[in-house]
N, CA, C and O atoms as CSV, one atom per row, in Angstrom:
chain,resi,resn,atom,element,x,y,z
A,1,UNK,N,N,90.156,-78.896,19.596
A,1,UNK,CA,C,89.195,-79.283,20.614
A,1,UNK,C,C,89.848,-79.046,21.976
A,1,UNK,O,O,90.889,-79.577,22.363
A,2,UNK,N,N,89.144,-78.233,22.601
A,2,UNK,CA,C,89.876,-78.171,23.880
A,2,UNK,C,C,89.373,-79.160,24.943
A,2,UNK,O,O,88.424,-79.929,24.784
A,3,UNK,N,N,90.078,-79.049,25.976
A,3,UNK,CA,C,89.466,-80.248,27.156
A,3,UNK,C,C,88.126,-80.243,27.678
A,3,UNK,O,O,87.500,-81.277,27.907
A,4,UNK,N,N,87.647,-78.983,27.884
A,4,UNK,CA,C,86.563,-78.844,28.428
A,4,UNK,C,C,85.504,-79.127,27.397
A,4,UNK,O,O,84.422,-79.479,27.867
A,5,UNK,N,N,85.627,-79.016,25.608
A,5,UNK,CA,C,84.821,-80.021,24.835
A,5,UNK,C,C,84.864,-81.019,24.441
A,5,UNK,O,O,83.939,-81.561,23.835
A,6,UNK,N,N,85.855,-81.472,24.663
A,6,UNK,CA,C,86.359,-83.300,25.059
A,6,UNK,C,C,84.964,-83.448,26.360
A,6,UNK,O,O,83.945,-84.088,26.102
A,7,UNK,N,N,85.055,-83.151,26.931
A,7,UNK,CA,C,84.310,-83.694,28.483
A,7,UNK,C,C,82.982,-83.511,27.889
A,7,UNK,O,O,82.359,-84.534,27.604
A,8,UNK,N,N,82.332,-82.107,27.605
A,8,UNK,CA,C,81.284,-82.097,27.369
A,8,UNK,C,C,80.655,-83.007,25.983
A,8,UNK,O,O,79.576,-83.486,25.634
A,9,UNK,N,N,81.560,-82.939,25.645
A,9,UNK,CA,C,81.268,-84.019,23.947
A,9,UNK,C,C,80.701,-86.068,25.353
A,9,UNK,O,O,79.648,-86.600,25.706
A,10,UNK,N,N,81.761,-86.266,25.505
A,10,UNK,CA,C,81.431,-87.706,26.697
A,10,UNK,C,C,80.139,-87.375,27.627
A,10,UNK,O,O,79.466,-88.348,27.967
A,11,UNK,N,N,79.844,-86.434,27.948
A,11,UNK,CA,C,78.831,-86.268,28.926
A,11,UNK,C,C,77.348,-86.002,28.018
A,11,UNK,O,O,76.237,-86.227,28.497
A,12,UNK,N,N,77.575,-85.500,26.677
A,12,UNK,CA,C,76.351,-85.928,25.735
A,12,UNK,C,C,76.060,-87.001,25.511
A,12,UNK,O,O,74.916,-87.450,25.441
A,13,UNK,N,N,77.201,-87.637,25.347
A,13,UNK,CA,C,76.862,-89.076,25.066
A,13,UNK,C,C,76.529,-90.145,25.837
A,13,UNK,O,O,76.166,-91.275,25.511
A,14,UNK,N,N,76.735,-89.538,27.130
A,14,UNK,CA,C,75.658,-89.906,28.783
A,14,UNK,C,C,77.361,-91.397,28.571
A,14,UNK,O,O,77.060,-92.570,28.788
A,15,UNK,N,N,78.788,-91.089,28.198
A,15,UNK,CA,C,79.361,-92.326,28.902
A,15,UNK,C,C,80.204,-92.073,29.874
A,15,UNK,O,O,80.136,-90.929,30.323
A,16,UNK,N,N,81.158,-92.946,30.452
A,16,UNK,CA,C,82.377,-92.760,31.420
A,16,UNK,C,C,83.177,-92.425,30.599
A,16,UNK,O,O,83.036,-92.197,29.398
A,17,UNK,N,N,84.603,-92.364,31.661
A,17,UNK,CA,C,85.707,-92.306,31.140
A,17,UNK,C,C,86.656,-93.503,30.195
A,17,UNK,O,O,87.566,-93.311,29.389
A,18,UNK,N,N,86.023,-94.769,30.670
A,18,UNK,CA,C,86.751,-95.858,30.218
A,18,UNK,C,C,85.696,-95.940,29.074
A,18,UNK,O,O,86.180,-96.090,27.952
A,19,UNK,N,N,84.540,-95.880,29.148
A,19,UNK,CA,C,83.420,-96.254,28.125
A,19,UNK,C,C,84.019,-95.472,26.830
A,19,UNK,O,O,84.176,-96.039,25.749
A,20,UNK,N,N,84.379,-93.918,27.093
A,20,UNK,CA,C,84.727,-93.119,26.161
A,20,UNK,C,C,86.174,-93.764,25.529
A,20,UNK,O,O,86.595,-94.065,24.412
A,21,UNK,N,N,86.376,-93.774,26.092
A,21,UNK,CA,C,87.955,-94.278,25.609
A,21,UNK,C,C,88.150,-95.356,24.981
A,21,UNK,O,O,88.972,-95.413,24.067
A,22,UNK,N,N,87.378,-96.461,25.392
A,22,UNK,CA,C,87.146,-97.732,24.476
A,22,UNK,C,C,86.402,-97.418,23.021
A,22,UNK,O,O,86.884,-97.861,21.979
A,23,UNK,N,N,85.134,-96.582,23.038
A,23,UNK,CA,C,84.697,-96.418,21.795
A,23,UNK,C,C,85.575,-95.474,20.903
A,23,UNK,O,O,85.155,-95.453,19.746
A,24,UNK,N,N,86.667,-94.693,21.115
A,24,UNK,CA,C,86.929,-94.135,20.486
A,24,UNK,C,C,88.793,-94.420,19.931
A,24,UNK,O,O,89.626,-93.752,19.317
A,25,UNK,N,N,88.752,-95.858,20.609
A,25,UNK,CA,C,89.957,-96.699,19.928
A,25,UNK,C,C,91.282,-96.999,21.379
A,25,UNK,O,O,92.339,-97.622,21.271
A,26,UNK,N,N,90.956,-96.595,22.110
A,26,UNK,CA,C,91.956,-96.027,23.190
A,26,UNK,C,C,92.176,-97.408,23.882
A,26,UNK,O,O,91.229,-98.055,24.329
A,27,UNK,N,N,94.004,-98.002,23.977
A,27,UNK,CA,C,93.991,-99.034,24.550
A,27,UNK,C,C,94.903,-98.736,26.017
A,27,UNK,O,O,95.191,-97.625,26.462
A,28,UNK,N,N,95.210,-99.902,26.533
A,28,UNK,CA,C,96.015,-99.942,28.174
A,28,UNK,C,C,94.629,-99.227,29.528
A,28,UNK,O,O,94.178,-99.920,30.441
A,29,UNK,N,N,94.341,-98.149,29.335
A,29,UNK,CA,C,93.704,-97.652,30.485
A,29,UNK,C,C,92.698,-96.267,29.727
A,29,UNK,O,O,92.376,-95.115,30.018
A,30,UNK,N,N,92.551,-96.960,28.943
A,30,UNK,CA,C,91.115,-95.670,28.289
A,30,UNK,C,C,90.864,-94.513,29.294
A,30,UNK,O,O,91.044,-93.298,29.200
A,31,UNK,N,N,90.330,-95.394,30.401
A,31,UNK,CA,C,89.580,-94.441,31.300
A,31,UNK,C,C,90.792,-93.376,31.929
A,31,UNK,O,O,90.529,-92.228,32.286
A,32,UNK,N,N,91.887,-93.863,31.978
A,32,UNK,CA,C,92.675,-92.614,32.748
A,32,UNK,C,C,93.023,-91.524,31.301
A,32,UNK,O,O,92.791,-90.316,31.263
A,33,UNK,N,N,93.524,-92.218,30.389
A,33,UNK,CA,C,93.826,-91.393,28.938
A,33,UNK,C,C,93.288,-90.155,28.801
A,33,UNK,O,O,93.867,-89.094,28.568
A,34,UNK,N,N,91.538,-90.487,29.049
A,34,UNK,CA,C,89.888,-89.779,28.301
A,34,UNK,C,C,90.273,-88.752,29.994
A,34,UNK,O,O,89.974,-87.559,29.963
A,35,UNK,N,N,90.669,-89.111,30.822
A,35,UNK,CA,C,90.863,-88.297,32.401
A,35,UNK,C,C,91.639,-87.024,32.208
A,35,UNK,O,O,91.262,-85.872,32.418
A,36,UNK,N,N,93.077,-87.564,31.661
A,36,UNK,CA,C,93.882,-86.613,31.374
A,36,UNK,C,C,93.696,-85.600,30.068
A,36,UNK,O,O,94.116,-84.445,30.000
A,37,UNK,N,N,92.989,-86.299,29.090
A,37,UNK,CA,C,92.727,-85.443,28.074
A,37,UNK,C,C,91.816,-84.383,28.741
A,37,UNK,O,O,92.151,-83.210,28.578
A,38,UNK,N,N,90.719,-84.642,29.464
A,38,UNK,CA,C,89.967,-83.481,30.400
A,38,UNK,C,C,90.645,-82.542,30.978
A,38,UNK,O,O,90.268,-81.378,30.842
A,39,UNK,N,N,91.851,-82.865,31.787
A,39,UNK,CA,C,92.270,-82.525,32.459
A,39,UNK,C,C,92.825,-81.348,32.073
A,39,UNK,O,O,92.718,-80.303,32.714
A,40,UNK,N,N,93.750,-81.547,30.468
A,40,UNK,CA,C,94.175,-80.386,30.028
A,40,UNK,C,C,95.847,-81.178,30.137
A,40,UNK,O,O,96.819,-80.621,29.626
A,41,UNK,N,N,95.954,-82.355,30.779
A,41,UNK,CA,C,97.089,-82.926,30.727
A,41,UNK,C,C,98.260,-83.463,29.300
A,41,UNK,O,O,99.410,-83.172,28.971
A,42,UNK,N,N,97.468,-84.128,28.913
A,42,UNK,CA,C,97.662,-84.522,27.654
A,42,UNK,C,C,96.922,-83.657,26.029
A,42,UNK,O,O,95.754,-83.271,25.997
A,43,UNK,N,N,97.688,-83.537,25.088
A,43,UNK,CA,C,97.458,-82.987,23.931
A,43,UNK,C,C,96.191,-83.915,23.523
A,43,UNK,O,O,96.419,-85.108,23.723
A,44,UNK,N,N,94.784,-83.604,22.946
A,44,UNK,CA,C,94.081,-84.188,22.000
A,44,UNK,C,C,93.878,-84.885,20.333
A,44,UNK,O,O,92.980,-84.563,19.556
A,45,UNK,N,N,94.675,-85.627,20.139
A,45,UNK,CA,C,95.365,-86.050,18.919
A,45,UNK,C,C,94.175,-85.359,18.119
A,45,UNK,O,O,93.113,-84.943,18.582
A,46,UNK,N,N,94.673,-85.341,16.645
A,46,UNK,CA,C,93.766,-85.293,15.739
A,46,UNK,C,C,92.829,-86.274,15.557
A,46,UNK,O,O,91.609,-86.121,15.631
A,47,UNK,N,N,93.452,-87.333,15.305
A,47,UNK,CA,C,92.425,-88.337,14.818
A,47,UNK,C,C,91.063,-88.683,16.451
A,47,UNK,O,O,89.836,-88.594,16.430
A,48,UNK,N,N,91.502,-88.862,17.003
A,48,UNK,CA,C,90.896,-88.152,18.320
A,48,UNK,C,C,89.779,-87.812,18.528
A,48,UNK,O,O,88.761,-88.288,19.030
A,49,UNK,N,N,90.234,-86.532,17.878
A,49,UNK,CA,C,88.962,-85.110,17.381
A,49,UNK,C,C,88.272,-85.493,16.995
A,49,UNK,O,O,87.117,-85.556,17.417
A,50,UNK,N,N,88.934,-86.114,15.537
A,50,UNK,CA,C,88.052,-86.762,14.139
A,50,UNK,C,C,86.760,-87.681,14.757
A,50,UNK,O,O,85.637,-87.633,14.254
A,51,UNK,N,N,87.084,-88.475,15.863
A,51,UNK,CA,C,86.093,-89.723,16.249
A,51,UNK,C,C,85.591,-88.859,17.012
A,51,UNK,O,O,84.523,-88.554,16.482
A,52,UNK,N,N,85.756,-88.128,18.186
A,52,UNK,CA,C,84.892,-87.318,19.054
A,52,UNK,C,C,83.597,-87.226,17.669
A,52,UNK,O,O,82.641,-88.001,17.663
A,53,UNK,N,N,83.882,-85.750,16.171
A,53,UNK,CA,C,83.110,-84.771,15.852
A,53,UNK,C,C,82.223,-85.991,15.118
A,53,UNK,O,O,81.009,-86.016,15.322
A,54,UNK,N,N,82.785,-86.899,14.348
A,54,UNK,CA,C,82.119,-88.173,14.389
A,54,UNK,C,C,81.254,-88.808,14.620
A,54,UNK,O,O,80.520,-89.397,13.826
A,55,UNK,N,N,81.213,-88.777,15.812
A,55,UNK,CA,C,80.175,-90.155,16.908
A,55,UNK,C,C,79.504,-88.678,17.298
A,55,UNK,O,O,78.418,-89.237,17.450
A,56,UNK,N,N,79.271,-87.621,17.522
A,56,UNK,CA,C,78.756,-86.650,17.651
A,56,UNK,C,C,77.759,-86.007,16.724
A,56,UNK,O,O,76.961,-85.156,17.115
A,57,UNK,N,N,77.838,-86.499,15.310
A,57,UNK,CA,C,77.154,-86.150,13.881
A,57,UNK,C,C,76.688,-87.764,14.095
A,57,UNK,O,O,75.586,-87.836,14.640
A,58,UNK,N,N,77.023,-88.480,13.921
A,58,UNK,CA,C,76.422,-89.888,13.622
A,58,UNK,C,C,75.301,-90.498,14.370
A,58,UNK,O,O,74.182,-90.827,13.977
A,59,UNK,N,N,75.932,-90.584,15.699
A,59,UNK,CA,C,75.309,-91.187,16.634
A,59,UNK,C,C,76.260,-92.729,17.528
A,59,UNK,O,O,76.991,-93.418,16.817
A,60,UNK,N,N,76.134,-93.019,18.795
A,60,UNK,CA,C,77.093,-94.174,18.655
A,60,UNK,C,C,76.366,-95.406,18.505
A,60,UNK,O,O,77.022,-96.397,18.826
A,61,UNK,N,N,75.091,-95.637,18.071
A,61,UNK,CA,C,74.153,-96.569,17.395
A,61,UNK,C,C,75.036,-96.624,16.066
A,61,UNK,O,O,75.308,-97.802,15.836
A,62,UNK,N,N,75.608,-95.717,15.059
A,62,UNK,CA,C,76.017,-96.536,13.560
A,62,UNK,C,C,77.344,-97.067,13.931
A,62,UNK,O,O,77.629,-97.966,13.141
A,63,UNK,N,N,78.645,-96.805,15.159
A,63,UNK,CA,C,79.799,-97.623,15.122
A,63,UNK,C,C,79.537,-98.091,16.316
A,63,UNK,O,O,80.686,-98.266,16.721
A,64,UNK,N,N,78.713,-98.483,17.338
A,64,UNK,CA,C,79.300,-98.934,18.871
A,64,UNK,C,C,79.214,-100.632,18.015
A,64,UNK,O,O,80.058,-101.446,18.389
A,65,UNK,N,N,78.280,-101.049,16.994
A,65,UNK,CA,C,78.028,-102.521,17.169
A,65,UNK,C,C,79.011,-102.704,16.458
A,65,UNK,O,O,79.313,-103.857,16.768
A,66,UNK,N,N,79.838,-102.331,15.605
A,66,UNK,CA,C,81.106,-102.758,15.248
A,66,UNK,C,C,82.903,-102.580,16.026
A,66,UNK,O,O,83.857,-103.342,15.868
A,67,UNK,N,N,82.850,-101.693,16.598
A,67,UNK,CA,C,83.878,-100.953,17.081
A,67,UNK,C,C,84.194,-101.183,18.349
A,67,UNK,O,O,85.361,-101.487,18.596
A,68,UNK,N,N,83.009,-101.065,19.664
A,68,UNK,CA,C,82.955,-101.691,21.071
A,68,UNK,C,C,82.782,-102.923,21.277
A,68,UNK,O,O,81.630,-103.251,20.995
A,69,UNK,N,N,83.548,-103.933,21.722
A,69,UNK,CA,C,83.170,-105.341,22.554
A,69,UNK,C,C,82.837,-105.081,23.929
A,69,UNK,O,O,83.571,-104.187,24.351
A,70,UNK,N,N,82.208,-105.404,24.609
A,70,UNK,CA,C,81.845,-105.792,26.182
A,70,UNK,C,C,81.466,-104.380,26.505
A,70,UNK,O,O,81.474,-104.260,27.730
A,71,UNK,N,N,81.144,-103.283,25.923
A,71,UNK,CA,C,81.246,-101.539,25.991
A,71,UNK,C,C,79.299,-101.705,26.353
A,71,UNK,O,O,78.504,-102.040,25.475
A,72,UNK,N,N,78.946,-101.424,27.611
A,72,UNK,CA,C,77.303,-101.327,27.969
A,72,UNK,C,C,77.019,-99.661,27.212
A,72,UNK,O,O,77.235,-98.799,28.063
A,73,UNK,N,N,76.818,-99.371,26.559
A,73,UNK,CA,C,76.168,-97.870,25.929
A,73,UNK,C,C,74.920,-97.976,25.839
A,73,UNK,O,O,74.249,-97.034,25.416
């Protein structure tokens, strides 16, 4: 997955940067993490990917009510 479908994958899903980052497990500062992964800064883990292609086939209606606390989607 490169950065620029990292971004466009979050911008389907109409969230932020911190929004993204919280639903997809990311702790300390989600929102800068999901920044740099755009950026091209940081490597895109696998498992990562896995939740991006995921919540992308699913929808984030079948994990946000288990997975996000306090997360407005």
């Amino acid at each position: 997955m490169t950065p620029e479908n990292f971004k466009e994958a979050r911008r389907k899903l109409g969230l932020s940067a911190s929004q993204m980052g919280r639903v997809i497990g990311l702790t300390g500062d989600p929102g800068r993490t999901v920044r740099r992964y755009e950026a091209g800064d940081i490597e895109i883990s696998g498992p990562v990917q896995v939740a991006i292609r995921y919540i992308l086939r699913y929808g984030l209606d079948k994990i946000a009510r288990t997975t996000v606390t306090g997360c407005r989607l």
